[in-house]
C-alpha positions in Angstrom: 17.0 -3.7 16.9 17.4 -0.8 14.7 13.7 1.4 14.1 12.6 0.1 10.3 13.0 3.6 8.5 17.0 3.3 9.3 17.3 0.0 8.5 15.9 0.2 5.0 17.8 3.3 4.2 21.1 1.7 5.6 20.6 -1.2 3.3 20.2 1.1 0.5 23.3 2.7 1.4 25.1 -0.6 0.5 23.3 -1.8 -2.8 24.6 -0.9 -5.6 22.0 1.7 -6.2 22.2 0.6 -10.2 18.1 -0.4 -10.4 19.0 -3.5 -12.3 15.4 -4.9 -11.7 17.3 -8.5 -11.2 15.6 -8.3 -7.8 12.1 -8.1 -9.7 11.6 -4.5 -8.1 11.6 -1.6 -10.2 14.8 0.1 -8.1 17.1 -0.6 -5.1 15.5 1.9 -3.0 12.3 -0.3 -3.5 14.2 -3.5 -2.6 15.6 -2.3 0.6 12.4 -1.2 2.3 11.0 -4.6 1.0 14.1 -6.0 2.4 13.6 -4.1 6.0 9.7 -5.2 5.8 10.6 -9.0 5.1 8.8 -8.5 1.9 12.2 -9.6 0.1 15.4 -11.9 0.9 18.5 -10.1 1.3 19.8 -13.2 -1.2 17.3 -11.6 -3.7 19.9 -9.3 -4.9 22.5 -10.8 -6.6 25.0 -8.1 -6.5 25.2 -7.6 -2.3 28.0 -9.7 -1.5 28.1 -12.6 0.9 30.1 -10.4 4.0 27.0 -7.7 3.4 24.7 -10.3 3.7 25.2 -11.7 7.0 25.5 -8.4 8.3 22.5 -7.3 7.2 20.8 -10.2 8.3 21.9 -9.8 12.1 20.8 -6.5 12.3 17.3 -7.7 10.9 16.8 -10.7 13.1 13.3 -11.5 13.4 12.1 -8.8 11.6 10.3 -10.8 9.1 9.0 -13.2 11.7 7.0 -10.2 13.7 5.6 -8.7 10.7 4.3 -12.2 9.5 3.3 -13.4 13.0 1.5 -9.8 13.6 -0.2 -10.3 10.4 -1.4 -13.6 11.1 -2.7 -12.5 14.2 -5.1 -9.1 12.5 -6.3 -11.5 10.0 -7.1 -14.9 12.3 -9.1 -11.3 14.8 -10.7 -10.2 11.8 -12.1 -13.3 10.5 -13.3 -14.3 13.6 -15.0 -10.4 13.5 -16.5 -11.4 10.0 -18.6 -14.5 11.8 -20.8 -12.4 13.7 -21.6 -10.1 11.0 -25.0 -10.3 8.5 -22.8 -9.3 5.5 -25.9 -9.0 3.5 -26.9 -6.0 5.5 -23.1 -4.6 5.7 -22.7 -4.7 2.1 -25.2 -1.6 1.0 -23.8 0.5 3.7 -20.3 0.1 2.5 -20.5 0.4 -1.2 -20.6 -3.4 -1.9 -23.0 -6.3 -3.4 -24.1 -9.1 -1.7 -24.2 -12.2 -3.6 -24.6 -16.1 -3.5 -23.8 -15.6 0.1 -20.8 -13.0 -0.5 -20.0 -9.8 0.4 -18.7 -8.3 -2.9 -16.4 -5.5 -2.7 -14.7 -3.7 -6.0 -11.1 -2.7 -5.3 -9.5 -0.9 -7.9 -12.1 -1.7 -10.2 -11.3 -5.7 -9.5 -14.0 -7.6 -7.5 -13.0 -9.3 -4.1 -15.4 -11.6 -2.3 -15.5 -12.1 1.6 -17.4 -15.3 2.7 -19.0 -15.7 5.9 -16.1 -17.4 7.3 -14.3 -14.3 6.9 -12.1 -15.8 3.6 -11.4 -13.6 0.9 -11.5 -14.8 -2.7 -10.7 -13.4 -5.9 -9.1 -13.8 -9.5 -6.4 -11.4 -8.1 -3.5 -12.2 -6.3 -4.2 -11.9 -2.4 -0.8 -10.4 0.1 -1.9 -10.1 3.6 -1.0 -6.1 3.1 -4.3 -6.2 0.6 -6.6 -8.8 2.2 -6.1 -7.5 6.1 -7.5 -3.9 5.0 -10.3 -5.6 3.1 -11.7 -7.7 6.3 -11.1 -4.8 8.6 -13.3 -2.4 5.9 -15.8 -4.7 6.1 -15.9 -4.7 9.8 -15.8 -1.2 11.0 -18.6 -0.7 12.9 -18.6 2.8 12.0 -19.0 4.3 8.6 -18.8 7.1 6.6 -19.7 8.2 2.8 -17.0 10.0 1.0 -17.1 13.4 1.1 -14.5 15.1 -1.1 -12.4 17.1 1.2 -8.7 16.0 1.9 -6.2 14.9 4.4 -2.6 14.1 4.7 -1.4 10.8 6.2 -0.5 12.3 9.3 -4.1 14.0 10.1 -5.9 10.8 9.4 -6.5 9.9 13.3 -3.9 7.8 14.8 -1.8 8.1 11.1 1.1 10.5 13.1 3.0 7.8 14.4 3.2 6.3 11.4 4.0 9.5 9.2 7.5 8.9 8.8 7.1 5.2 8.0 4.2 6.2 5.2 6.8 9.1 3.5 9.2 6.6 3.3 7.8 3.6 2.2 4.5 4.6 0.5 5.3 8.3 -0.9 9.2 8.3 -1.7 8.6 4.7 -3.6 5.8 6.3 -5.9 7.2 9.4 -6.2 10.8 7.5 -7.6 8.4 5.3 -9.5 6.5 8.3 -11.2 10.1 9.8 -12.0 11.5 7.3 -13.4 8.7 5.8 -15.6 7.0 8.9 -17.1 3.2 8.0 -17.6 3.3 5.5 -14.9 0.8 7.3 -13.0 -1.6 7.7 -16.1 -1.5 4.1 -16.9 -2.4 3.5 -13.6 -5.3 5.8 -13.9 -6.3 3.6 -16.7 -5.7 0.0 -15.2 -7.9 0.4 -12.4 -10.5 2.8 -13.1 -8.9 6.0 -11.9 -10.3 9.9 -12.1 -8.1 12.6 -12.6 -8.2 15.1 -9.7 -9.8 18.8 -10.5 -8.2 22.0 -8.4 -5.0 20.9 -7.7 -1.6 22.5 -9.2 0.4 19.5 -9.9 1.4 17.8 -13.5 -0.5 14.5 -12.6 -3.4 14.2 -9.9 -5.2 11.2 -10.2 -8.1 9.8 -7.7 -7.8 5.9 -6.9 -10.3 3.9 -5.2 -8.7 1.0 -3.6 -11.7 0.5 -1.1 -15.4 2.0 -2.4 -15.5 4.0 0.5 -11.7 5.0 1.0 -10.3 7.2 -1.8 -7.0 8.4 -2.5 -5.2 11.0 -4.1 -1.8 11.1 -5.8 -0.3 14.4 -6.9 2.6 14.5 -8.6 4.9 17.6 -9.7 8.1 17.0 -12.3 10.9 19.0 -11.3 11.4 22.4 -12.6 13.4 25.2 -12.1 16.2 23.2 -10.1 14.0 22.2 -7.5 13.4 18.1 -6.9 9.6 16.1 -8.0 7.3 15.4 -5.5 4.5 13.3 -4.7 2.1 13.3 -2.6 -0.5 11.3 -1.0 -3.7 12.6 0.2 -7.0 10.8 1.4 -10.6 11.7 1.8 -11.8 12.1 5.3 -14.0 9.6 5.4 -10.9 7.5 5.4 -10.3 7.7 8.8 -13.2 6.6 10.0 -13.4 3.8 7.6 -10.1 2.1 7.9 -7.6 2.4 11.2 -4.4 4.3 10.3 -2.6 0.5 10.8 -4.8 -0.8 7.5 -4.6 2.3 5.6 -0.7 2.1 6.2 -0.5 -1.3 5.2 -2.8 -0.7 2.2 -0.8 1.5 1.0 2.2 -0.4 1.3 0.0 -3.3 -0.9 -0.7 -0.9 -4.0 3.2 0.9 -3.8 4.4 -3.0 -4.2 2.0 -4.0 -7.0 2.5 -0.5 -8.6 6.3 -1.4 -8.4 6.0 -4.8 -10.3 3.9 -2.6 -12.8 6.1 -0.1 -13.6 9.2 -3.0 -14.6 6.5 -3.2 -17.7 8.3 0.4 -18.8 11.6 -0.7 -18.5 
């Protein structure tokens, strides 16, 4: 089976690379590595033809199984993890609330409540790429206050691995979001409760807070001069103590996908 950063850019290769939005994704680039991640049916694009299609789908076989089934598995570990805790004495330490018997935690500026059981409930929508970072926040045994000092991906401890995977399916989705939809990344700012970032030479630096405890930094420079945007993702040290690079990776993945749905709004 082909390593998931090739397959998602040889799907791309044969869309039709218009960005309809028929898909319900804010480009095709976005729908392939959905597509590779088993976060979308190849059938949810109505211009890939039937031929395309079936190839495709042999080269992704089970693909969507193992990321479900391996999902399954960290949340069924971390619930379990969740029963042995006193989540009334967790929740100071990690920048929650505790109450009527849940650990409250504010994500994004929207509340998310963990019940002894290790259940997550809120008004939100819930994807097992949001609510398996939640549980495993909750249940680090080791924790850290944030401390203002910054870190790529790849230096967060264990987050090399997984660099290439984060560029392309965390940083090169935003940073085509942010291009395409101008102010994007200030209505985000404004949706859930971001700061904007002092020091940093870039046109838009905002500070999002997606765990209390685990921020992260998005810089973005327009192009100029000739030279291409970029976009960058940074986080504060404290995030690798308080989130394994595996949850941080898949947070991430969680906000690029909502973020995507939220920039079809500037269509």
């Amino acid at each position: 089976m082909v390593a998931d950063s090739l397959s998602h850019l040889e799907i791309y290769r044969l869309l039709a690379k218009n960005n309809c939005g028929r898909c319900q994704l804010p480009s095709c680039l976005a729908f392939a590595a959905a597509a590779a991640s088993g976060q979308k049916k190849l059938s949810d694009c109505p211009l890939l033809d039937e031929q395309t299609k079936q190839q495709l789908t042999a080269r992704l076989s089970g693909k969507p199984e193992q990321e479900l089934y391996r999902f399954v598995k960290d949340l069924s570990e971390l619930e379990q993890q969740i029963l042995g805790l006193n989540l009334s004495v967790i929740a100071p330490r990690i920048g929650g609330t505790f109450q009527h018997g849940r650990l409250v935690i504010k994500s994004l500026g929207k509340e998310f409540q963990i019940d002894q059981q290790g259940q997550v409930h809120s008004e939100c929508h819930l994807i097992p790429w949001v609510k398996a970072p939640l549980l495993a926040y909750a249940a680090s045994p080791q924790h850290q206050e944030i401390t203002g000092r910054w870190l790529n991906f790849r230096d967060l401890p264990g987050g090399m691995e997984r660099q290439n995977l984060f560029t392309s399916r965390c940083e090169r989705l935003l940073k085509e979001l942010a291009d395409q939809h101008l102010g994007l990344l200030h209505d985000l700012a404004e949706l859930f409760h971001g700061t904007k970032a002092e020091g940093f030479e870039a046109d838009t630096t905002l500070i999002l807070y997606p765990l209390p405890h685990f921020p992260i930094l998005i810089s973005w420079q327009a192009p100029e001069d000739g030279l291409d945007s970029s976009l960058t993702i940074l986080f504060d040290v404290c995030c690798g103590v308080n989130l394994p690079a595996q949850m941080a990776f898949s947070l991430c993945i969680g906000l690029a996908q909502m973020f995507g749905k939220i920039a079809l709004l500037h269509r």
